[in-house]
C-alpha positions in Angstrom: 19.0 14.0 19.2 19.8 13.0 15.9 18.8 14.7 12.7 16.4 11.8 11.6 14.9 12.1 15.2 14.2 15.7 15.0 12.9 15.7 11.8 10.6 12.7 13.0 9.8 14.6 16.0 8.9 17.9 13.8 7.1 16.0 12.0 4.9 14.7 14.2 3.7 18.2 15.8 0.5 18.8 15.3 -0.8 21.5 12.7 -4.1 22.4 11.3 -3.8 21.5 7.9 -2.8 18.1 9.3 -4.6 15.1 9.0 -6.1 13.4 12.2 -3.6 10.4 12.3 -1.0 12.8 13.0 -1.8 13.3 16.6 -1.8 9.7 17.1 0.7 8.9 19.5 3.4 6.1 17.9 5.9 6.1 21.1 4.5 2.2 21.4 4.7 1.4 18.2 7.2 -1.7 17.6 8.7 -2.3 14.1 9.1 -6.2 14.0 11.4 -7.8 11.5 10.4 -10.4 9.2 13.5 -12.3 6.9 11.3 -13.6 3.8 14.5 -14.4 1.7 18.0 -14.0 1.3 18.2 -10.2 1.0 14.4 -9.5 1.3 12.9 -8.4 4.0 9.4 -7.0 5.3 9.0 -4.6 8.4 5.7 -4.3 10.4 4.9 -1.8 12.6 1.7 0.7 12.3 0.7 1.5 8.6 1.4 -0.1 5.8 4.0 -3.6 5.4 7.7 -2.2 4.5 9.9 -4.0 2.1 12.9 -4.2 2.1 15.6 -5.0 -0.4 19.2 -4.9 1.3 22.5 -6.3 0.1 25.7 -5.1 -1.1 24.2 -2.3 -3.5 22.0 -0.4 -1.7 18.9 -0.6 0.6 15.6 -0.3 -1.1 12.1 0.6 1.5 9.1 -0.6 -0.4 7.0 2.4 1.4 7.8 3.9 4.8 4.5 4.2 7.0 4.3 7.3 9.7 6.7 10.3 9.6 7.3 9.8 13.6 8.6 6.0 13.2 11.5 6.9 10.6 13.8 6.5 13.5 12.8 3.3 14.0 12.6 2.1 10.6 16.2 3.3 10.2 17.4 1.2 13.3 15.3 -1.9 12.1 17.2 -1.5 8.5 20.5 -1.2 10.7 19.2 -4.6 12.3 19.4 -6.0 9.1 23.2 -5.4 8.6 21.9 -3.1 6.1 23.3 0.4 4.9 21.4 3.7 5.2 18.4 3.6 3.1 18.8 5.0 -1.0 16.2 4.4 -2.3 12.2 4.4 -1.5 9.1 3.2 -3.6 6.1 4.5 -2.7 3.3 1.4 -4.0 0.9 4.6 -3.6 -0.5 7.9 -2.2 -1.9 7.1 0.8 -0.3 8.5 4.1 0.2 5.3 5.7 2.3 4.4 2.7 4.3 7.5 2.1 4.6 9.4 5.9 7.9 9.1 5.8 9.3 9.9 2.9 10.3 13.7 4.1 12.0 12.3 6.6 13.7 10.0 4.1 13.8 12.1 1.4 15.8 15.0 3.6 18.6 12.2 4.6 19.1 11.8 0.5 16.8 8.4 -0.4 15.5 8.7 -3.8 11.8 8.4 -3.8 10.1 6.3 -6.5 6.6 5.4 -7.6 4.0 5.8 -10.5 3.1 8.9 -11.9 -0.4 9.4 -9.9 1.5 9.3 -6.9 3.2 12.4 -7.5 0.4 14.1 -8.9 -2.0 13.2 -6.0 0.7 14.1 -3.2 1.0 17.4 -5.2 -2.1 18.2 -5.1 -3.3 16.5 -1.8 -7.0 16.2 -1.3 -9.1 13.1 0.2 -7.3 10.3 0.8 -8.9 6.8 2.8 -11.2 9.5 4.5 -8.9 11.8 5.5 -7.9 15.3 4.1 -4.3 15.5 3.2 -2.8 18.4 2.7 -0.1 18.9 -0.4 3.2 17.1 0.7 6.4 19.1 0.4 8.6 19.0 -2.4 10.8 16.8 -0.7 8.9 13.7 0.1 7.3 14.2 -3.3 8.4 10.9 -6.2 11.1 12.3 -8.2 11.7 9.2 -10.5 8.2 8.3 -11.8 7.0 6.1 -14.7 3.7 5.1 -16.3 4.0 1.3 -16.5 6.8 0.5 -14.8 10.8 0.3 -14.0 13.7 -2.5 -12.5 16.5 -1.8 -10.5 19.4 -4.0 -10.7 20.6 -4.5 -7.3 21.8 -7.0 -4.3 21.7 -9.8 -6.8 18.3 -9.5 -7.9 16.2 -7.9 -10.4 13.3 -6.0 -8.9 10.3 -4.5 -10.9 8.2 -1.6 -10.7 4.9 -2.7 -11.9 1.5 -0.6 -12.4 -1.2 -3.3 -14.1 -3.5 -0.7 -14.3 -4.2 0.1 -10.0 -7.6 -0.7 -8.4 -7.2 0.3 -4.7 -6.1 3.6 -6.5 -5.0 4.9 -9.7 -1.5 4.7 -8.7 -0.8 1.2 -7.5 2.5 -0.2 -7.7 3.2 -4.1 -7.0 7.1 -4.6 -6.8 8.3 -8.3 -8.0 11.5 -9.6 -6.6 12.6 -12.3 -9.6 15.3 -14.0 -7.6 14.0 -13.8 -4.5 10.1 -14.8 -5.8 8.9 -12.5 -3.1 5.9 -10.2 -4.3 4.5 -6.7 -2.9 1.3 -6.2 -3.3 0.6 -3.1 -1.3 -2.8 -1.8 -0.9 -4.3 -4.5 -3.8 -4.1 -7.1 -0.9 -5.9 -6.7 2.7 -4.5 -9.6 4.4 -6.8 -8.7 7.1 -10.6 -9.3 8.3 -12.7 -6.5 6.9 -13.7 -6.2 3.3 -11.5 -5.0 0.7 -10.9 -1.2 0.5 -11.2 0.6 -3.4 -10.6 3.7 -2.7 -12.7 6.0 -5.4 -11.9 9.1 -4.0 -8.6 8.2 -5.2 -8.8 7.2 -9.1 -9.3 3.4 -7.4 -12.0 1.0 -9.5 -13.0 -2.5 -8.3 -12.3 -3.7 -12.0 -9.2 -2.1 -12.3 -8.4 -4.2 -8.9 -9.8 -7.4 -10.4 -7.4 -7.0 -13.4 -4.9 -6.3 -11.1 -4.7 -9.3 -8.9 -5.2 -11.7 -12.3 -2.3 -10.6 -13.8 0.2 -11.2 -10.4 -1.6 -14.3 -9.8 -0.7 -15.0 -13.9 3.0 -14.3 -12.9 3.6 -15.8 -9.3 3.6 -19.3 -8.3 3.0 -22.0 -5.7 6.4 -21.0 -4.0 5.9 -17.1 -4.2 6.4 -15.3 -0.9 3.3 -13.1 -0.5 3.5 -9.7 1.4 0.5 -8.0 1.6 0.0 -4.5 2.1 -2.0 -4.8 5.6 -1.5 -8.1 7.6 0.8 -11.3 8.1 2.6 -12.9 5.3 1.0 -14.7 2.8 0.8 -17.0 -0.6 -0.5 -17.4 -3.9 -3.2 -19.4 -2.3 -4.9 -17.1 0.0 -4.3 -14.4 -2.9 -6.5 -16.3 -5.4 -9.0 -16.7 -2.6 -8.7 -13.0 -1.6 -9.6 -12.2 -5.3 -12.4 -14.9 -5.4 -14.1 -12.8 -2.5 -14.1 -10.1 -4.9 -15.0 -11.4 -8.2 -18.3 -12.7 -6.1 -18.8 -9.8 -4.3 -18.9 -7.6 -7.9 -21.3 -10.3 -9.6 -24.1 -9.7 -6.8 -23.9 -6.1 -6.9 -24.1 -6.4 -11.0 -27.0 -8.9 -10.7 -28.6 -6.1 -8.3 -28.2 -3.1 -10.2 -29.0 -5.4 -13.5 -32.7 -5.9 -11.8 -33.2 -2.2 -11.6 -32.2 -1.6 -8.1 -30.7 2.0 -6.3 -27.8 2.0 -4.8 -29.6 2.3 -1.3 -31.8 -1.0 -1.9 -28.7 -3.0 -2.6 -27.0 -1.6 0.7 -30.8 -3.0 2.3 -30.5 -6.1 0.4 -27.2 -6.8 2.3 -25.9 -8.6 -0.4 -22.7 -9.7 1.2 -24.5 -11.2 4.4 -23.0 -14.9 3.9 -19.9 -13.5 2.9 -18.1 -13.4 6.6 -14.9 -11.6 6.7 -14.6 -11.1 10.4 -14.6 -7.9 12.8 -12.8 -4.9 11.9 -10.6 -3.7 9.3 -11.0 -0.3 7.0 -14.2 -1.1 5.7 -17.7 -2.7 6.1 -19.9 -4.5 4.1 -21.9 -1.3 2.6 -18.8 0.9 2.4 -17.7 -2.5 0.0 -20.7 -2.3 -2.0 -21.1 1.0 -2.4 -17.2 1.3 -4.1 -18.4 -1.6 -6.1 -21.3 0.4 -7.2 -19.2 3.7 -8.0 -16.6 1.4 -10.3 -19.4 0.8 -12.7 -19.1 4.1 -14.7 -15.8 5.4 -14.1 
């Protein structure tokens, strides 16, 4: 066994200060490969969309899902014709996200992401539901930064971007210039279900909103989508992912403007007509009930 693999494998032991998706078993799990352009590439698998910058330089993970599939993210990277990863950005705290980056951070990647980040995985506490305990100091960011950052590398110019977060206070999108390939991370669900603001962690629904208006601002018709949950996608469906929102946050307002409690707008179902399919992190009430928690933080 190799020392990623035992690392993976120690990692993935249950403990009781361990949150519940660590006994999941991931022996099944599959990282597919998706080429999106020259030198840009996104990994699925279970967790959050991986991105990958690879090219003469160095290799760059945009976040790096469960502790337990770092072996296999290191052999899809390899499949790439790609070098060891150097570098990692987490876009945020979440464990889906960042699960890897001991793994990563013990074979000598240097972990980026926004200041919160750090601060949250210091700290650990609630995170999408689940307790997280305080990571260890080396998975924790070690190059962090308020409003953003670029690298210089593989022929591209790649920026670090916080527009002010949303889904948490620590949202990063990463902007390939070259490449016009945008990561969106947790700011786009490219998946049925509504759209998940975490609260619990610093995330606002108008912090979101502001969010997505400034990448749309910046992309174009051409702009190579990832999303940080589900398939590929474009400027197009981003728009109309943000339009869901805007319309969403406008009947809630229009509800609580009236004079209503929090429980007669979840009676109200004010997003009824608003189908976004079966499944997903959230439901309708757990939608409008973030909605309704953004309005005074």
């Amino acid at each position: 066994m190799n020392r990623l693999a035992a690392i993976a494998l120690l990692a993935a032991t249950p403990l009781l200060a361990v949150p519940s998706y660590a006994q999941r078993n991931f022996d099944d799990v599959e990282i597919r490969t998706e080429q999106v352009a020259p030198g840009v590439a996104v990994l699925f698998g279970a967790g959050g969309n991986i991105g990958v910058s690879h090219g003469e330089d160095a290799t760059v993970l945009i976040d790096d899902q469960f502790a337990p599939l770092s072996e296999k993210i290191e052999a899809a990277v390899a499949e790439l014709g790609a070098t060891p990863v150097k570098y990692v950005v987490n876009t945020h705290w979440h464990f889906d996200h960042t699960g890897g980056n001991e793994n990563f951070g013990k074979t000598g990647a240097t972990i980026f992401a926004h200041d919160n980040v750090r601060v949250r995985m210091e700290s650990g506490g609630t995170a999408a539901g689940n307790e997280t305990p305080p990571a260890p100091k080396v998975a924790l960011p070690v190059v962090t930064y308020g409003q953003g950052l670029r690298f210089h590398l593989n022929g591209d110019t790649i920026n670090l971007a916080f527009l002010g977060g949303g889904h948490t206070d620590g949202d990063s999108v990463v902007m390939w210039d070259k490449a016009n390939v945008v990561h969106m991370g947790d700011l786009y669900f490219n998946i049925p279900g509504y759209p998940f603001i975490d609260v619990n962690s610093g995330g606002n629904v108008y912090n979101a909103l502001q969010s997505l208006d400034l990448v749309i601002a910046m992309i174009d018709d051409e702009t190579k989508v990832i999303p940080g949950h589900g398939p590929m996608s474009n400027k197009a469906e981003l728009v109309a992912y943000r339009a869901v929102i805007g319309e969403a946050v406008e009947r809630v307002e229009a509800a609580r403007a009236d004079g209503s409690t929090l429980e007669q707008a979840l009676a109200a179902k004010l997003l009824s007509d608003i189908d976004r399919g079966e499944g997903g992190f959230i439901d309708a009430d757990a939608f409008v009930t973030a909605i309704w928690n953004s309005f005074d933080k």
